[in-house]
ROSE-4610 file (N, C-alpha, C; in Angstrom, 1 decimal, always signed):
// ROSE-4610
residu = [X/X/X/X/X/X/X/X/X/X/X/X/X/X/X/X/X/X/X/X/X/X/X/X/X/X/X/X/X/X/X/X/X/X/X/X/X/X/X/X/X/X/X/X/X/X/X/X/X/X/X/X/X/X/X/X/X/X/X/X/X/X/X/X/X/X/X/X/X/X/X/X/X/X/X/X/X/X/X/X/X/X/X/X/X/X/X/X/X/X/X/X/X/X/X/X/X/X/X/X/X/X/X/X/X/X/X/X/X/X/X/X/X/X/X/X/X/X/X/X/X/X/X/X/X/X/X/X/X/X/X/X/X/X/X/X/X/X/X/X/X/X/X/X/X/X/X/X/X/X/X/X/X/X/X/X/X/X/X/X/X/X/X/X/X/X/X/X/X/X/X/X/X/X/X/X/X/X/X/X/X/X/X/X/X/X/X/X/X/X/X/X/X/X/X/X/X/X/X/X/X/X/X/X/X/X/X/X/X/X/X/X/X/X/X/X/X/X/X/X/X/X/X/X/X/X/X/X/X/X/X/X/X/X/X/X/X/X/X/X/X/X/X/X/X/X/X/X/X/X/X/X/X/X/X/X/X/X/X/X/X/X/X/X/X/X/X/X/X/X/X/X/X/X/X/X/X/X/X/X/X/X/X/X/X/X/X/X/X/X/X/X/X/X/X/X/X/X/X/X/X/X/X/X/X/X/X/X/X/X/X/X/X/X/X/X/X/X/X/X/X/X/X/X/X/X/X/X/X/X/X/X/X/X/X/X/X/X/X/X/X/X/X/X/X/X/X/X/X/X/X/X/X/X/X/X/X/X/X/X/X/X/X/X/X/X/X/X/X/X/X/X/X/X/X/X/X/X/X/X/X/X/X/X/X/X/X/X/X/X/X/X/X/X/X/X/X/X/X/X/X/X/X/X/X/X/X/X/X/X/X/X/X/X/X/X/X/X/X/X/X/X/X/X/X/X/X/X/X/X/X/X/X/X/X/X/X/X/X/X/X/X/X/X/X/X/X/X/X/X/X/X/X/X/X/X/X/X/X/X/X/X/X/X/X/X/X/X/X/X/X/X/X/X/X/X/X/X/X/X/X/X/X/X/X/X/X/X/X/X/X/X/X/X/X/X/X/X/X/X/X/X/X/X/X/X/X/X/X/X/X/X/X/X/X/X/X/X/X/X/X/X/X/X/X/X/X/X/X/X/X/X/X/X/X/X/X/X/X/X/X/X/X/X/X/X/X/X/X/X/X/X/X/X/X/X/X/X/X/X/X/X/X/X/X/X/X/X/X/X/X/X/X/X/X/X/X/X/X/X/X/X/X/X/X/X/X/X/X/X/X/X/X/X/X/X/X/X/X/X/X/X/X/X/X/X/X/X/X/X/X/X/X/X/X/X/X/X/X/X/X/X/X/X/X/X/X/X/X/X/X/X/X/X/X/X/X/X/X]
num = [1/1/1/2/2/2/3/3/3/4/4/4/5/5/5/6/6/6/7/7/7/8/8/8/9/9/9/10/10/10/11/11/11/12/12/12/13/13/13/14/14/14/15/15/15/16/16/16/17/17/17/18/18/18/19/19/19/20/20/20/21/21/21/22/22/22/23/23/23/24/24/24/25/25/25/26/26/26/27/27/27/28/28/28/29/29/29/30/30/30/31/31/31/32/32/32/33/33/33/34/34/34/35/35/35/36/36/36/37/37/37/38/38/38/39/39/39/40/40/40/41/41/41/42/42/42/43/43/43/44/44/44/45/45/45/46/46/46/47/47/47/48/48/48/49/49/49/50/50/50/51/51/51/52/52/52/53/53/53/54/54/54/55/55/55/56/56/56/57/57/57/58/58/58/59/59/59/60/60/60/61/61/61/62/62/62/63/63/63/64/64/64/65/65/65/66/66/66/67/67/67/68/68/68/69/69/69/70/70/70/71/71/71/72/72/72/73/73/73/74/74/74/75/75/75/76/76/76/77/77/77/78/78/78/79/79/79/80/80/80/81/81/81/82/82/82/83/83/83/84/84/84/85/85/85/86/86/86/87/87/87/88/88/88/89/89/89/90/90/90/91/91/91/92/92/92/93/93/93/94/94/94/95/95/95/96/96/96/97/97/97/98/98/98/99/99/99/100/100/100/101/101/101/102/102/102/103/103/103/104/104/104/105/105/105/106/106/106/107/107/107/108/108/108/109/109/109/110/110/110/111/111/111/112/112/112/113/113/113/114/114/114/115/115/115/116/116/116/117/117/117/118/118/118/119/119/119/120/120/120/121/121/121/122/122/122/123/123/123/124/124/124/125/125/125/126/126/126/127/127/127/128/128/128/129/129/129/130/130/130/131/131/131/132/132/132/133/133/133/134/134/134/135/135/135/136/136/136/137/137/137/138/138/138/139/139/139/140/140/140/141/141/141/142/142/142/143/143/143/144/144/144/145/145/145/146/146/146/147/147/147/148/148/148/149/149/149/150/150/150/151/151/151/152/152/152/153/153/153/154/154/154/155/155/155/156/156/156/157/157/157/158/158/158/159/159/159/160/160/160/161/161/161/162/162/162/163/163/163/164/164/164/165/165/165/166/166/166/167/167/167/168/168/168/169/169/169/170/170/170/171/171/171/172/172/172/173/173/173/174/174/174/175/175/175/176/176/176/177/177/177/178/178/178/179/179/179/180/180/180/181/181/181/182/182/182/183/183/183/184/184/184/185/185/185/186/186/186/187/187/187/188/188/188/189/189/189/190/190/190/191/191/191/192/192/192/193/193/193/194/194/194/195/195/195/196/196/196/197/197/197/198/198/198/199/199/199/200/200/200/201/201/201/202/202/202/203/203/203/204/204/204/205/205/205/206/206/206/207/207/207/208/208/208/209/209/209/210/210/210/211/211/211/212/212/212/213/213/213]
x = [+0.8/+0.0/+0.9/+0.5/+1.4/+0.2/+0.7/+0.3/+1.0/-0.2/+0.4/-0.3/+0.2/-1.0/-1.1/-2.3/-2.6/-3.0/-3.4/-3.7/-3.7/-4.1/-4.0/-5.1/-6.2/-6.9/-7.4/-6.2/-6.8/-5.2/-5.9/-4.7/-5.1/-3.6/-4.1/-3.1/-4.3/-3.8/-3.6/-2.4/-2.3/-2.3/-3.0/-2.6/-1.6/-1.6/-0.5/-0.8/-0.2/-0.3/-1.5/-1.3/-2.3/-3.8/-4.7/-5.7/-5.9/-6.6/-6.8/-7.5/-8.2/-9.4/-8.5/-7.3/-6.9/-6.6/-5.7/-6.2/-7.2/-8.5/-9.7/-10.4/-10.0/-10.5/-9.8/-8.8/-7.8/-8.9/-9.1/-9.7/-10.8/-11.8/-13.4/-12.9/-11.9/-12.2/-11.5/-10.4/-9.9/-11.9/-12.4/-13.0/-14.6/-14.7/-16.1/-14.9/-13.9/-13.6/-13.3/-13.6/-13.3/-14.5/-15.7/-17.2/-17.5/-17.9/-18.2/-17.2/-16.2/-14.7/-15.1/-15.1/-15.2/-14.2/-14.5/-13.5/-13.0/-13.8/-13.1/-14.7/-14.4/-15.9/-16.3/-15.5/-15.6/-14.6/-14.9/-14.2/-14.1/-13.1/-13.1/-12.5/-13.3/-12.2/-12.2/-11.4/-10.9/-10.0/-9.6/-9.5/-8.4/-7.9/-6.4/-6.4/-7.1/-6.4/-7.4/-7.5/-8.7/-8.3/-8.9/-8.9/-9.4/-9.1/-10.0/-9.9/-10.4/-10.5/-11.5/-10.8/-11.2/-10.9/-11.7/-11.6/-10.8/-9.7/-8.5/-8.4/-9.7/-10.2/-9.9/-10.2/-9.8/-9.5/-8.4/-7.5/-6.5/-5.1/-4.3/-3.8/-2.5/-2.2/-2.0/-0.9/-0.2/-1.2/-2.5/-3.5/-4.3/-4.4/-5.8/-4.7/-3.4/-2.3/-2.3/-2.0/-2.3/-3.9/-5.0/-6.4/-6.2/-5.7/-5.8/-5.0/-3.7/-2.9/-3.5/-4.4/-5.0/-6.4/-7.4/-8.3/-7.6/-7.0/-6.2/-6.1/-5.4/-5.0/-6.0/-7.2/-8.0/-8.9/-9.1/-9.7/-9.3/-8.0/-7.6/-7.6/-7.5/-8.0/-9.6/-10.5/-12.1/-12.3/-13.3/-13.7/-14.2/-14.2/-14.7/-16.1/-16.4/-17.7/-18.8/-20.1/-20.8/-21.1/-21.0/-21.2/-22.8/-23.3/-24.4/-24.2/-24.9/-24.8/-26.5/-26.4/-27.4/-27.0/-28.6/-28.5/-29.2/-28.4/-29.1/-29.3/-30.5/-31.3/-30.5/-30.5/-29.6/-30.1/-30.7/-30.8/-29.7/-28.9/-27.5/-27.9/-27.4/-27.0/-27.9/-27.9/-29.1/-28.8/-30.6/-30.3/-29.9/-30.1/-29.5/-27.9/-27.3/-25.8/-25.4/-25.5/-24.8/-23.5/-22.7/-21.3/-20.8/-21.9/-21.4/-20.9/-21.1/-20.7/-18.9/-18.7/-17.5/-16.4/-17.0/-16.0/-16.2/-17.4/-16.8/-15.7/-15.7/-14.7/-13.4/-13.1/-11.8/-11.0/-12.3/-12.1/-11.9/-12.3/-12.3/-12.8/-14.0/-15.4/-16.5/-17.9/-18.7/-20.0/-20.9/-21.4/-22.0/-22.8/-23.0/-22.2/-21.4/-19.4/-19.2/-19.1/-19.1/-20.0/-21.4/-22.2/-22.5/-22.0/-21.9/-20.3/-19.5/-18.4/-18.7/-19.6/-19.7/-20.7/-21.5/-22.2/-22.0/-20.9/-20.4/-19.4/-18.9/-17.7/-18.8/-18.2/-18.5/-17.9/-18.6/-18.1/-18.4/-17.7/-17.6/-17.5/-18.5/-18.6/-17.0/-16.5/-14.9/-15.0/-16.2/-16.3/-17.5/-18.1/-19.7/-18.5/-19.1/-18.2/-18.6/-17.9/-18.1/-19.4/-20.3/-22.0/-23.0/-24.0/-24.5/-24.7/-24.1/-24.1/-23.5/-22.9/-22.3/-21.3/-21.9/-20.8/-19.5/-18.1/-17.3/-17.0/-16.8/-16.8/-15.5/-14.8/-13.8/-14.3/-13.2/-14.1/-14.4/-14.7/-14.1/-13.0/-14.0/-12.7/-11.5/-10.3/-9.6/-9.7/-9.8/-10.6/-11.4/-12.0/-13.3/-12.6/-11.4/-11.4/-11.3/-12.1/-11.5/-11.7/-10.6/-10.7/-12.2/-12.0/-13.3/-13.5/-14.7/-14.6/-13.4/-13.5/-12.6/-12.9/-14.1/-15.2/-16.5/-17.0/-17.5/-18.7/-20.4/-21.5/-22.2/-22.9/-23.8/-24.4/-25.3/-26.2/-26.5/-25.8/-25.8/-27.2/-28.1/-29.0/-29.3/-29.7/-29.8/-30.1/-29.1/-29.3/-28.0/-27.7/-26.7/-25.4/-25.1/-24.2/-23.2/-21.8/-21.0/-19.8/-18.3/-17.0/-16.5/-15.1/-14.2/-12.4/-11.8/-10.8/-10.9/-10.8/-10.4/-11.6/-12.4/-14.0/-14.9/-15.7/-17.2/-17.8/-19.1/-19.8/-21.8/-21.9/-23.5/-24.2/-24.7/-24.9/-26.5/-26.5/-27.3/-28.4/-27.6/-28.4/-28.5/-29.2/-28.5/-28.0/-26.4/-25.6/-24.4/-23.7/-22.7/-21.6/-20.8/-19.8/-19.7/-18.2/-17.5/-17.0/-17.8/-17.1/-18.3/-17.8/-18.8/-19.9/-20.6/-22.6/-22.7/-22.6/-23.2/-24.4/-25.2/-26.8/-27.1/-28.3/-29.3/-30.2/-29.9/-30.6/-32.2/-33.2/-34.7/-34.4/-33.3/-33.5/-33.1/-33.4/-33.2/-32.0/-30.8/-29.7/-29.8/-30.6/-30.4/-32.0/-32.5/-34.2/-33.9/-33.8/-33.9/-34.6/-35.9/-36.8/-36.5/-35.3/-34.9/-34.0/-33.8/-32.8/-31.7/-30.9/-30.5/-30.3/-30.2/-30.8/-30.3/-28.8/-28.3/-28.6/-28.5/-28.9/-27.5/-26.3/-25.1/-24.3/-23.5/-22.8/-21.1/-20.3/-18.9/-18.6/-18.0/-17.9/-19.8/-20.5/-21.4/-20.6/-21.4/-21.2/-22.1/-21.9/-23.0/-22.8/-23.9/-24.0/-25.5/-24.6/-25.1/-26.2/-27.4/-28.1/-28.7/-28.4/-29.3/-31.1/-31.6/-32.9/-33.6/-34.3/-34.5/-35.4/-35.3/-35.6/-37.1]
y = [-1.2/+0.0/+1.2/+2.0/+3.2/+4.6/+5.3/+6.6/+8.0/+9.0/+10.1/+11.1/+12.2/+13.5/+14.1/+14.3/+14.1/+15.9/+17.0/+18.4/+18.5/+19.5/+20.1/+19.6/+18.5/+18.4/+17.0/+16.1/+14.9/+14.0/+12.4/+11.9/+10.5/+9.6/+9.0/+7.2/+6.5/+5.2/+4.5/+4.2/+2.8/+1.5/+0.5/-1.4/-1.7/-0.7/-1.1/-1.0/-1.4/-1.0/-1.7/-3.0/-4.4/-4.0/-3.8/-4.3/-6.2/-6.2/-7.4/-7.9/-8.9/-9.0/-9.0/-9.1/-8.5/-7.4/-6.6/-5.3/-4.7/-5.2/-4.8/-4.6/-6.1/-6.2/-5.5/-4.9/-4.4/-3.0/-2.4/-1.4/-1.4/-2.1/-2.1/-2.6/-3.3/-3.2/-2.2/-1.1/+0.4/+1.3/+1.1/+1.9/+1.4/+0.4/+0.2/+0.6/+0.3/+0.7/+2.6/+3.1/+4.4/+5.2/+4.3/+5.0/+5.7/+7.0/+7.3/+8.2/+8.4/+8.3/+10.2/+10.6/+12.1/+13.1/+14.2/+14.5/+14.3/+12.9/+12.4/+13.0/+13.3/+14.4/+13.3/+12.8/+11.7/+10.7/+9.9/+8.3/+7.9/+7.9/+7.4/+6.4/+5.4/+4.3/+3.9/+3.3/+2.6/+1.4/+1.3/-0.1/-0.4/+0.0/+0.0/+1.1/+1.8/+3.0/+3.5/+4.5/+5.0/+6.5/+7.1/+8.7/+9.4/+10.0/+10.6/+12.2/+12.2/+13.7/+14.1/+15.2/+15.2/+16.6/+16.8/+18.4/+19.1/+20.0/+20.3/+21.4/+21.6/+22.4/+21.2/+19.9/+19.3/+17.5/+17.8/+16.8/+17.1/+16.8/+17.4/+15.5/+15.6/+14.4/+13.8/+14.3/+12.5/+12.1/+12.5/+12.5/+11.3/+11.5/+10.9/+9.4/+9.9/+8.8/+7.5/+8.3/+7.6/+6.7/+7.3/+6.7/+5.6/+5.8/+4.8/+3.6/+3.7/+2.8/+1.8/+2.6/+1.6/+0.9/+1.3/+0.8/+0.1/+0.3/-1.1/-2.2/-2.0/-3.3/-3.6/-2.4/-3.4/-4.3/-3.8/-4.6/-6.1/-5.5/-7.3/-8.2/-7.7/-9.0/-9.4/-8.5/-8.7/-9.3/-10.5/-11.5/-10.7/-11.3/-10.9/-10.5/-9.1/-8.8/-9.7/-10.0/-10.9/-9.9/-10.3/-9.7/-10.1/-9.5/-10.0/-10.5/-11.3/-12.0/-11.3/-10.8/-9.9/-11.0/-11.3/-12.1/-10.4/-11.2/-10.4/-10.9/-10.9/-11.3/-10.2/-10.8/-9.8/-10.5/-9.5/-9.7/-9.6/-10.1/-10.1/-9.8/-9.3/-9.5/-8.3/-8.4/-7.6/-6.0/-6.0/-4.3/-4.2/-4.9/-4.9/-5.0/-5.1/-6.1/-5.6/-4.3/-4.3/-4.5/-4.0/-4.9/-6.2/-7.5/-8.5/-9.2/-9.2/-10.0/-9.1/-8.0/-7.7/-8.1/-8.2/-8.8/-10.2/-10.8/-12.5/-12.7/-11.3/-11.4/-11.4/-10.5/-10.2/-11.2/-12.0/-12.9/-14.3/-14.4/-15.7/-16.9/-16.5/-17.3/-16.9/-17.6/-17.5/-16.2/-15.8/-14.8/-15.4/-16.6/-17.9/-18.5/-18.7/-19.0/-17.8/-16.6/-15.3/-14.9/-15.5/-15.4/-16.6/-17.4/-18.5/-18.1/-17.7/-17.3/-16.4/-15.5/-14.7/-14.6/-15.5/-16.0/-16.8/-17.8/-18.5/-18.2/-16.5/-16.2/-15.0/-15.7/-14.3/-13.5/-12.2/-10.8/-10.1/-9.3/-8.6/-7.0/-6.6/-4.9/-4.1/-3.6/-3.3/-1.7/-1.1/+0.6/+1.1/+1.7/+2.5/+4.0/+4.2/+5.5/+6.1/+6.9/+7.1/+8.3/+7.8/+8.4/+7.9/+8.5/+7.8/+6.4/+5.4/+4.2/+3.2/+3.6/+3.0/+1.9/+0.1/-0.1/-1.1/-0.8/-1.4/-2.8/-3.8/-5.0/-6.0/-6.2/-7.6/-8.3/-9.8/-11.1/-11.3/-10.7/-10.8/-11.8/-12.7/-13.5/-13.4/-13.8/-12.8/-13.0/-14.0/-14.4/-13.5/-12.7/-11.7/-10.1/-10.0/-8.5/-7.8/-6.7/-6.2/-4.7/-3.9/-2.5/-2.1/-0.7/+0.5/+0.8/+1.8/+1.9/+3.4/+3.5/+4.7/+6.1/+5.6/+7.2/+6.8/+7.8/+7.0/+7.1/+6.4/+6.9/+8.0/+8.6/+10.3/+9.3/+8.0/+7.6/+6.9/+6.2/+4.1/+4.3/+3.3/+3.0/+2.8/+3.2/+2.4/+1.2/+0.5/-0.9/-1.7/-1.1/-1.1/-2.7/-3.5/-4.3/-4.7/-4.2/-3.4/-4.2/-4.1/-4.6/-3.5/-3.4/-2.5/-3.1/-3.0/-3.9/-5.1/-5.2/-6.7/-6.4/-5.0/-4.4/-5.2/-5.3/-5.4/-3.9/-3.7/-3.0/-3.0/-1.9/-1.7/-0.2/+0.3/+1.2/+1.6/+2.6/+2.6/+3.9/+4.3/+5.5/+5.6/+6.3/+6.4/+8.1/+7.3/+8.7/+8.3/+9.1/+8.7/+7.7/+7.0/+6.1/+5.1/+4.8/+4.2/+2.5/+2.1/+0.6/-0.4/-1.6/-2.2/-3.0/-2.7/-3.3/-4.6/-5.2/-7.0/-7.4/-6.7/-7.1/-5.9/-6.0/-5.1/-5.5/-4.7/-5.5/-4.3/-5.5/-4.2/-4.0/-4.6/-4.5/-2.8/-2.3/-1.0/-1.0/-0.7/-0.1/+0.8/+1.7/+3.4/+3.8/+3.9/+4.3/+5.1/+6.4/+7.6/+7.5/+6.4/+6.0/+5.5/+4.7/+3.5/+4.0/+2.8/+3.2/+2.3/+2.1/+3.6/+3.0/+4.1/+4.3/+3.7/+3.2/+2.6/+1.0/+0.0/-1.5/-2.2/-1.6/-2.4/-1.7/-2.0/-1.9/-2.1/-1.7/-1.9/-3.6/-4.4/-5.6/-6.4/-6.2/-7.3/-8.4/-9.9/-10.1/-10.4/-10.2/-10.3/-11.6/-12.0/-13.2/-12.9/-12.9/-12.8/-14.2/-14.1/-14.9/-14.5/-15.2/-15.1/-14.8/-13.3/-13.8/-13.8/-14.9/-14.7/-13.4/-13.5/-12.0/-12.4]
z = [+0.0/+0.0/+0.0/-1.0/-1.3/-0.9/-0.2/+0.1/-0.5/-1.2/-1.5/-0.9/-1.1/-1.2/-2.8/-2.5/-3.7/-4.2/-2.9/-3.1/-1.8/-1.5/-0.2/+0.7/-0.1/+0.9/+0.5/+0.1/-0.6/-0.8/-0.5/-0.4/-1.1/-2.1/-3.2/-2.5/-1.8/-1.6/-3.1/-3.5/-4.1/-4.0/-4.6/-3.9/-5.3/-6.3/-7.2/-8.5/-9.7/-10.9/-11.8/-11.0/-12.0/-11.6/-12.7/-12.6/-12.2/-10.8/-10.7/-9.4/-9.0/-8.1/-7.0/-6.5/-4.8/-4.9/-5.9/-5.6/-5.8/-6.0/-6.3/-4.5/-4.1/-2.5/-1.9/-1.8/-0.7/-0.7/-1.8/-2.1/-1.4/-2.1/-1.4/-0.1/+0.6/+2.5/+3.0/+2.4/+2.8/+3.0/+1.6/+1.8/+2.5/+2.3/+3.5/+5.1/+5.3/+6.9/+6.9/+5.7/+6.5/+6.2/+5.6/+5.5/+6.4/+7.1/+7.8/+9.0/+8.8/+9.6/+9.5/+10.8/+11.0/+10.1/+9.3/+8.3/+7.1/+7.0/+5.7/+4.7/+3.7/+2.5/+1.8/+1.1/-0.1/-0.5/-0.8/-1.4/-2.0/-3.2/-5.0/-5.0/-5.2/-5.5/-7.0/-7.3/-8.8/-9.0/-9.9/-10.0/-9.1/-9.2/-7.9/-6.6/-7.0/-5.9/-5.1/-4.3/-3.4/-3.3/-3.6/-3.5/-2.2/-1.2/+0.1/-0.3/+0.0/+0.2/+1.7/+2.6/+3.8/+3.8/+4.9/+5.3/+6.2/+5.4/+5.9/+7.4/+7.8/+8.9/+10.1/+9.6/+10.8/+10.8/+9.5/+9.2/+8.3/+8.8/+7.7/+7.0/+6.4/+6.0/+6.3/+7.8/+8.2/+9.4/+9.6/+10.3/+10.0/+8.1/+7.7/+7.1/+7.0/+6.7/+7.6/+9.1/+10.3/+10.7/+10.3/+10.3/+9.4/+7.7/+6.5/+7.5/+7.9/+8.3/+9.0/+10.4/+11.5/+11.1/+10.4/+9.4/+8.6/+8.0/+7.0/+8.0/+8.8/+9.6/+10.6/+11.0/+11.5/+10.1/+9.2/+8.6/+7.7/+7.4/+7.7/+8.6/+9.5/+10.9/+10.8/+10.3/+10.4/+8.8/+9.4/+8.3/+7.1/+5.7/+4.5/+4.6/+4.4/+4.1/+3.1/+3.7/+2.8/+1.7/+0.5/-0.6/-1.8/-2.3/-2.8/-4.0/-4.8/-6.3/-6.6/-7.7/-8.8/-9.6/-10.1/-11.7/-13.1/-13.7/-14.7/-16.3/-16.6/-18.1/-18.9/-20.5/-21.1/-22.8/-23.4/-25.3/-25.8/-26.1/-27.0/-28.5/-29.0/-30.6/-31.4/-32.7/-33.3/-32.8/-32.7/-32.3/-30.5/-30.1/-28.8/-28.3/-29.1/-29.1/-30.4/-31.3/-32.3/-32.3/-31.3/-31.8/-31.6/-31.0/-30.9/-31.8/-33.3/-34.3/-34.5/-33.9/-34.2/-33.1/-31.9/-30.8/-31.4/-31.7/-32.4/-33.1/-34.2/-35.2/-34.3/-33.4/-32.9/-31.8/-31.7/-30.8/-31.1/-32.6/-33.4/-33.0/-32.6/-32.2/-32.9/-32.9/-33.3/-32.6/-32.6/-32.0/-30.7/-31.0/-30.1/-28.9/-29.3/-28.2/-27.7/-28.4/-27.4/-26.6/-26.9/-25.5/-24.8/-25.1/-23.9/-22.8/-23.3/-22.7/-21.6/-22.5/-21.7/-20.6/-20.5/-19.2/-18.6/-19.1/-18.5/-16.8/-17.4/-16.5/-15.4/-14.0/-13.0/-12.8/-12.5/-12.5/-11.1/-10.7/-9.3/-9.9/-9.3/-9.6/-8.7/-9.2/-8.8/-8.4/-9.0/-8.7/-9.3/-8.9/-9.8/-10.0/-11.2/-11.9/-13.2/-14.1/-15.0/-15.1/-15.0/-15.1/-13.8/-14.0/-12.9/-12.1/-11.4/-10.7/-11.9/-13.3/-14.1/-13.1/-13.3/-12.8/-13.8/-13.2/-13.9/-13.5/-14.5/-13.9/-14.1/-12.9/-13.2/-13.2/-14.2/-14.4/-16.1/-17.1/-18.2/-18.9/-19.2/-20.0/-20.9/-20.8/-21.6/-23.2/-23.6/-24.8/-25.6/-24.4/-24.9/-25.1/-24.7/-24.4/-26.2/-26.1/-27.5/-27.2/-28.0/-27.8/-27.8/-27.3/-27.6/-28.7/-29.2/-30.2/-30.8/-32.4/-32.1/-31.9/-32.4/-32.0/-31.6/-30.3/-29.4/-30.0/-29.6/-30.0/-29.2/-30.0/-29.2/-28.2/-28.5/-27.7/-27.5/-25.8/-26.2/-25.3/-25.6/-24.6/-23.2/-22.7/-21.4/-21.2/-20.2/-20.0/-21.1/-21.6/-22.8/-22.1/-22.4/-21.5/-22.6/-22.4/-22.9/-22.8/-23.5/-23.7/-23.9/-22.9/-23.4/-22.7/-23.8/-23.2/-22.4/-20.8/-20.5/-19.6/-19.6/-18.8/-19.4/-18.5/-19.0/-18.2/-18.6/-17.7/-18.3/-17.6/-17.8/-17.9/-19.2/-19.1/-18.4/-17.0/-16.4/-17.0/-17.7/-18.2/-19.4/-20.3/-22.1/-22.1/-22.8/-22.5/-23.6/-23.9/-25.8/-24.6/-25.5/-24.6/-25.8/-25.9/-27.2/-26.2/-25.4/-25.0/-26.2/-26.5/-27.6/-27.0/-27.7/-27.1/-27.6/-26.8/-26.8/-26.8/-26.0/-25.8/-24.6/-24.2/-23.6/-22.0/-20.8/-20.2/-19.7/-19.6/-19.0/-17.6/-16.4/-15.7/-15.4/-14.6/-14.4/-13.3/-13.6/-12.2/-11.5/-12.0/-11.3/-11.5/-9.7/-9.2/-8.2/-8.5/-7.8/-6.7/-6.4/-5.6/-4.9/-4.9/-4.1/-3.5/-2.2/-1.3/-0.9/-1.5/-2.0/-3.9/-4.7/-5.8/-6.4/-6.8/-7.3/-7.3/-8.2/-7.8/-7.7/-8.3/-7.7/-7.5/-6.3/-5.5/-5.5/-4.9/-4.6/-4.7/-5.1/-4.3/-4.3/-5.2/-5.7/-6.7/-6.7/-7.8/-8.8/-10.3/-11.3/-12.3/-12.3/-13.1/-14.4/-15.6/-16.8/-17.0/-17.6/-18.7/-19.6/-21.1/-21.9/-21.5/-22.4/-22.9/-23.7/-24.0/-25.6/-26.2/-27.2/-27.8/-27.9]
């Protein structure tokens, strides 16, 4: 674990360079143990790192340095948080999934094998980001990974369930974004009504299935 400061009122933990599911956990248990920690404003985490930002009225660095430290280690002693599994239905292909016949291509499978693959493998939400409760997902086969696009589109749909590099993700909203469209889900991720509004979380896991059209 690498510690910076990051501005004058913000400080930038690293677990390291690799995208990958322990530095993914080291992250979600820094940041579920400093939820709520007097001082501290906000909490960005990403695929490796964790961003704080705290209020310099009454925490300076080697303060909130000293907090990260003792929270890290108590939460390695305390057992693994239970985590939830979300299924989710998903239209592949067609107008739902326009680029899946092009990840087949790049992947040198069939459109069919790319979505068996691809529900085959489980995914753990690693960070909500991007747009609203967008979440990003480890667990992608590497088989499947294919670039973005090179110019993005004005307007992927909502529900949009998406490839980009070695990502999966889900678009919660319809908003432009160049990752490639596989298929489509109706389930709704983001209800302003709900509590809380988002439907996945830090550290969920998601499991994909076909539905038929």
């Amino acid at each position: 674990m690498d510690i910076f400061p990051a501005s004058d009122r913000s400080l930038l933990i690293s677990f390291g360079d690799e995208i990958s599911l322990a530095h993914h956990r080291e992250v979600a248990r820094l940041t579920q143990a400093l939820v709520g920690t007097r001082g501290i404003l906000n909490l960005h985490p990403a695929f490796t790192t964790l961003l704080i930002d705290f209020d310099p009225r009454l925490l300076y660095h080697e303060a909130v340095e000293s907090i990260v430290r003792e929270r890290m280690h108590q939460a390695e002693a305390a057992p693994p948080a239970q985590s939830r599994t979300v299924e989710i239905a998903v239209r592949f292909g067609g107008e739902f999934g326009p680029d899946l016949n092009d990840v087949a291509t790049h992947a040198g499978l069939d459109p069919r094998a790319v979505i068996d693959c691809f529900c085959a493998a489980g995914y753990e939400v690693y960070f909500v980001g991007f747009s609203t409760c967008f979440p990003y997902l480890g667990g992608l086969p590497r088989d499947l990974a294919t670039p973005r696009l090179s110019a993005p589109r004005k307007l992927v749909p909502q529900g949009s369930v998406a490839i980009a590099g070695s990502q999966a993700g889900i678009y919660p909203l319809a908003s432009p974004g160049g990752w490639r469209l596989i298929g489509r889900t109706a389930l709704r991720l983001f209800d302003p009504t709900a509590e809380p509004p988002p439907l996945l979380r830090m550290s969920d896991r998601v499991v994909f299935r076909p539905e038929a059209s």
